[in-house]
C-alpha positions in Angstrom: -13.8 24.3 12.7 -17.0 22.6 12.4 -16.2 21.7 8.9 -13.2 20.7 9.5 -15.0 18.5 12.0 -18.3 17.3 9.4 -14.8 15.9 7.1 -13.2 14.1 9.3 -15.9 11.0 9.3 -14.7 11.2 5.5 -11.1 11.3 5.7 -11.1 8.1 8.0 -13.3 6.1 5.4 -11.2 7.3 2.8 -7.7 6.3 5.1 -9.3 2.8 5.5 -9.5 2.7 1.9 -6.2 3.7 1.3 -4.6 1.8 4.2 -6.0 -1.4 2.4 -3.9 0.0 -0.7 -0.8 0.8 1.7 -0.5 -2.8 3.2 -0.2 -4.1 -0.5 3.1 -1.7 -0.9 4.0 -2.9 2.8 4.0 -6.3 1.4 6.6 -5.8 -1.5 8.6 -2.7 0.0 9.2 -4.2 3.8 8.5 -7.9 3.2 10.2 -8.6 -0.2 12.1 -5.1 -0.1 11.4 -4.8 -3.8 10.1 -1.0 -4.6 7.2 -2.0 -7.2 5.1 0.4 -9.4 3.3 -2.1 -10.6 0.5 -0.8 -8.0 -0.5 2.7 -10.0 -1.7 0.3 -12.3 -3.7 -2.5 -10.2 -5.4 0.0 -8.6 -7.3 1.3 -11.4 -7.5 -2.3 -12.7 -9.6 -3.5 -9.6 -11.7 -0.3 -9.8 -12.2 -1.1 -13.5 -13.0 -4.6 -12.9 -15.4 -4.4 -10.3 -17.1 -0.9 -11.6 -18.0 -3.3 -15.0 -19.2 -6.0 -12.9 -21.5 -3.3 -10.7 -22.9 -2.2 -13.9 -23.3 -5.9 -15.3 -25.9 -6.4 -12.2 -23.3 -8.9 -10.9 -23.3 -8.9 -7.2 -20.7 -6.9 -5.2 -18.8 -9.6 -3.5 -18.8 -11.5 -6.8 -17.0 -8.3 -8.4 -14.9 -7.7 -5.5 -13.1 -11.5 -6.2 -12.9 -10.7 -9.6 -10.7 -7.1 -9.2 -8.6 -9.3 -6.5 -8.1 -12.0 -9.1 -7.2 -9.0 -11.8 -5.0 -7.8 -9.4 -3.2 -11.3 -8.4 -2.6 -11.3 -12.3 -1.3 -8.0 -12.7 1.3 -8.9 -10.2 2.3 -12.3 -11.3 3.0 -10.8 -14.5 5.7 -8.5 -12.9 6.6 -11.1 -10.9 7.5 -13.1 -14.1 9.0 -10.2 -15.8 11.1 -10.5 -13.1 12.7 -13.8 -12.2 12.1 -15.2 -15.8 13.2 -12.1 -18.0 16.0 -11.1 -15.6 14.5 -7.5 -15.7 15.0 -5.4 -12.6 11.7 -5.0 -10.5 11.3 -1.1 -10.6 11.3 -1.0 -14.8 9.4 -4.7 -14.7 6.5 -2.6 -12.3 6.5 0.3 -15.2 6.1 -2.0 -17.8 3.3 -4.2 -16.2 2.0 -0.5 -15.2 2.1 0.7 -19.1 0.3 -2.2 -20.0 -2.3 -1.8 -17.2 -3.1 1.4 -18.6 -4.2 0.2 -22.0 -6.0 -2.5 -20.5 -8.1 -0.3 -17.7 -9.2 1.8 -20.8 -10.8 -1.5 -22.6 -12.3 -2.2 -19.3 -14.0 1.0 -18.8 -14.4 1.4 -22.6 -14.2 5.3 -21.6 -11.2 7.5 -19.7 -13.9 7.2 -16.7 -17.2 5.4 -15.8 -19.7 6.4 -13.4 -21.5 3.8 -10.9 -24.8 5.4 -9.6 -24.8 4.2 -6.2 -28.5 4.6 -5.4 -29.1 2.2 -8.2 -26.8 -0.4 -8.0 -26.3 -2.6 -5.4 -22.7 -1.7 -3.3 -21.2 -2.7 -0.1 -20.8 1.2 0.2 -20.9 4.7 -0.8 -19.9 7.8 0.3 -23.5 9.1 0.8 -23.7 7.0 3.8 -20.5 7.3 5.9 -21.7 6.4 8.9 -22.8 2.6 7.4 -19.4 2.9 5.3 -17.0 3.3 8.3 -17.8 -0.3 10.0 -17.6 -2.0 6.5 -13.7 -0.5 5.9 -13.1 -1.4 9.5 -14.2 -4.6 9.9 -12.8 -5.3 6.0 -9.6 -4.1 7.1 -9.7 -6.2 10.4 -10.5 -9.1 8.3 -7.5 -8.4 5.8 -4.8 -7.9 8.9 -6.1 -11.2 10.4 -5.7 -13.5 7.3 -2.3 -11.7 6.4 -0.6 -12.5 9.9 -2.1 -16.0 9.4 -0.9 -16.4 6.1 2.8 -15.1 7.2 3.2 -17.3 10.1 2.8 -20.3 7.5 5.9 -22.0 6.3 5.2 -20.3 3.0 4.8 -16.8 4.5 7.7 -17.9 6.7 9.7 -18.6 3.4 8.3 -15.1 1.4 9.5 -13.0 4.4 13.1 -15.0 5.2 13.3 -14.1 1.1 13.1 -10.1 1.1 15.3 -10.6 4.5 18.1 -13.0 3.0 17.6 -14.4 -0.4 21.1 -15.8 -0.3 20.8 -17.2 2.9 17.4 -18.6 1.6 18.0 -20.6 -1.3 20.9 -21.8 0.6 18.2 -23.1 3.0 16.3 -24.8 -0.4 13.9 -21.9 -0.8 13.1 -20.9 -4.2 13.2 -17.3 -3.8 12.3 -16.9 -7.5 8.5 -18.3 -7.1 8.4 -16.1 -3.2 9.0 -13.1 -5.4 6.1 -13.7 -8.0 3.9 -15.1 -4.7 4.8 -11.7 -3.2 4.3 -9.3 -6.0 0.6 -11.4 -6.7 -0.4 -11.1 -3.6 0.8 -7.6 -3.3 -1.1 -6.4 -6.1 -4.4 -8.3 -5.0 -4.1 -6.7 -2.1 -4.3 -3.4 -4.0 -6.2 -4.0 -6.5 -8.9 -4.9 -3.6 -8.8 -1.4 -2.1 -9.5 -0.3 -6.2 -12.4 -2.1 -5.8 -13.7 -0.2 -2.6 -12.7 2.8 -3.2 -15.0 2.9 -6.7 -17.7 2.0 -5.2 -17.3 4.7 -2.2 -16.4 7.8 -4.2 -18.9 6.0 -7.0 -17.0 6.2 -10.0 -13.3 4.8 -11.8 -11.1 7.6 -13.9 -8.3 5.5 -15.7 -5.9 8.3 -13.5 -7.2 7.3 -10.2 -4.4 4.9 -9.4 -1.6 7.8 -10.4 0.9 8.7 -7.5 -0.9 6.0 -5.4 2.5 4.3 -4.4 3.4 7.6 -2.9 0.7 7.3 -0.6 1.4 3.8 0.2 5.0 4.4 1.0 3.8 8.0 3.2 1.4 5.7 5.1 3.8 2.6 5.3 6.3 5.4 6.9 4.0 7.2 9.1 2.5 3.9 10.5 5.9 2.0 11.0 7.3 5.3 12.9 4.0 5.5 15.0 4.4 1.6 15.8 8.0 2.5 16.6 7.5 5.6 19.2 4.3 3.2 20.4 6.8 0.6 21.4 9.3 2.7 23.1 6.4 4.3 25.3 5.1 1.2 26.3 8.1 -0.3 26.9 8.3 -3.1 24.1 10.2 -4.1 21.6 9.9 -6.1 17.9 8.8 -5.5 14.6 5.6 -7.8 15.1 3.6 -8.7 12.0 0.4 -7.6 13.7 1.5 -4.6 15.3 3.0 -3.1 11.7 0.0 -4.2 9.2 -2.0 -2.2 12.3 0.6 0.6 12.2 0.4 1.0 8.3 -3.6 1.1 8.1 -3.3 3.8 11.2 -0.5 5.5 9.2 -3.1 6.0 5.9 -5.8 7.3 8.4 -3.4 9.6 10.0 -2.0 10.4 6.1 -5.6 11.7 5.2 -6.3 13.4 8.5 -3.0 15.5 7.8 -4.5 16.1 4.4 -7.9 17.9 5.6 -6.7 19.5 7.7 -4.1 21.2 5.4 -7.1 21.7 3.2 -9.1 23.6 6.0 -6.1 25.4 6.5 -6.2 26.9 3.1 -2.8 25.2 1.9 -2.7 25.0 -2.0 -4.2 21.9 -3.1 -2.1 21.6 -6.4 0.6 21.1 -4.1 -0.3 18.1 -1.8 1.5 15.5 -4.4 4.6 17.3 -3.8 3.6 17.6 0.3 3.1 13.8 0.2 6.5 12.9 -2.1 8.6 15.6 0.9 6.8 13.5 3.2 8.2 10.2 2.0 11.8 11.4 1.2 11.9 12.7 5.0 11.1 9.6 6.3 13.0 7.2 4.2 16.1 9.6 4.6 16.2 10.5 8.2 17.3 6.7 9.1 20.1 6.8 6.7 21.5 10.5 7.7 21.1 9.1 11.6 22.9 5.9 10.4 25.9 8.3 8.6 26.3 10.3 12.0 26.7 7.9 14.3 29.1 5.9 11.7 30.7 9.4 11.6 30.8 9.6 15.1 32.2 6.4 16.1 35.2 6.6 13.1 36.0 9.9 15.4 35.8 8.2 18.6 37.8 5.1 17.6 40.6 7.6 15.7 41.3 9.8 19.1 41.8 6.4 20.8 44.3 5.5 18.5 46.0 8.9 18.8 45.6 8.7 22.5 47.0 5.0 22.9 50.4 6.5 20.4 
């Protein structure tokens, strides 16, 4: 139990990190309802990018921009693949993700690249937790503030009234065409951001370390939007409020990576915690539409023994 207790500090650093990540898939699979796979990619872009920056003595918020500017690029390229080419979003995210994976390797120059922490200057390391946890939380603080800012705009306004109605949209003059490449940029910004924070905590980039990480995105995105959801109805309020969900989603990666030391302490095979995380995810994308079948069931019934009734 103490162990279990010494890795909790951890998992929470590392569930800031990853909600960072999650709140980028939030962006395209909620907001703009587009599934994008773009992020395996951007991930390991932004690592890249700031890891070479680290090494180049550049300073750490100076590398930082430049993964989030790598990332914006990754994801107007989808974005453009897209609405210009015509080709659907999922196979436009594999290709910009294919692409990625050539590129990370130039980057790096090597499959992975280690940044010695203790001699480079970093906003954070995992040999320091306790200075690492109020840098996440504050970062992520900072992050949830400038993105409920940002969607309260007229063009946020416009980017979210897109994934919600594009018809209805462009009927209202919106080009829906240039939300979609905003959303996807931004998106993969977002992600390629946590890249660069989580190199410099675990204190190396492996061109892999972005595989499977929309999987985790979508199992926090679930876990926080339920716990936002059961939070309401106990408190007694209702409404999907912009706040309230980007809050819900960084809780949900905490509570993701919580889940996963403690099935490690537990002895659980670790080979198998991909496959515990995809389960996860299908659970909690299917239960809506099985509850949404039975009570569409359930009223055809209904309505059919009033008809028989009323003959």
């Amino acid at each position: 139990m103490t162990q279990l207790l010494n890795a909790i500090p951890g998992a929470l650093a590392q569930g800031l990190i990853w909600g960072v990540m999650a709140i980028g898939v939030y962006i395209t699979y909620k907001v703009l309802d587009i599934a994008d796979l773009t992020v395996d990619g951007s991930l390991c872009t932004g690592a890249a990018v700031c890891t070479m920056l680290l090494l180049a003595g550049h300073s750490p918020w100076i590398a930082m921009l430049c993964a989030v500017l790598a990332g914006l690029l990754a994801g107007t390229v989808t974005g453009l693949l897209h609405v210009l080419l015509g080709i659907p979003p999922i196979l436009a995210g594999i290709l910009t993700q294919m692409v990625l994976w050539s590129v990370n390797l130039k980057i790096l120059g090597k499959a992975n690249q280690a940044l010695p922490a203790r001699s480079i200057d970093v906003l954070l390391t995992q040999m320091n937790i306790p200075a690492a946890l109020p840098v996440l939380l504050g970062w992520a603080v900072v992050l949830v503030t400038l993105l409920v800012l940002f969607f309260s705009t007229e063009l946020g306004c416009a980017l979210r009234a897109t994934g919600c109605n594009p018809v209805m949209s462009r009927a209202q003059g919106v080009n829906t065409g240039l939300m979609k490449v905003i959303g996807l940029a931004l998106s993969n910004a977002v992600v390629a951001m946590s890249g660069g924070l989580l190199c410099q905590y675990q204190g190396y980039t492996d061109v892999n370390m972005g595989r499977g990480a929309v999987v985790i995105g979508l199992a926090a995105v679930v876990i926080g939007l339920a716990a936002v959801v059961i939070g309401q109805a106990v408190l007694g309020r209702h409404g999907g409020h912009m706040a309230a969900q980007l809050d819900g989603v960084v809780l949900g990666a905490v509570i993701y990576y919580i889940v996963y030391q403690v099935i490690i302490f537990a002895g659980f095979d670790t080979d198998l915690l991909k496959m515990f995380s995809a389960v996860v995810v299908a659970v909690f994308l299917g239960v809506p539409h099985v509850r949404d079948q039975i009570r569409t069931n359930s009223r055809i019934k209904k309505g059919g023994s009033r008809h028989a009734e009323n003959a």
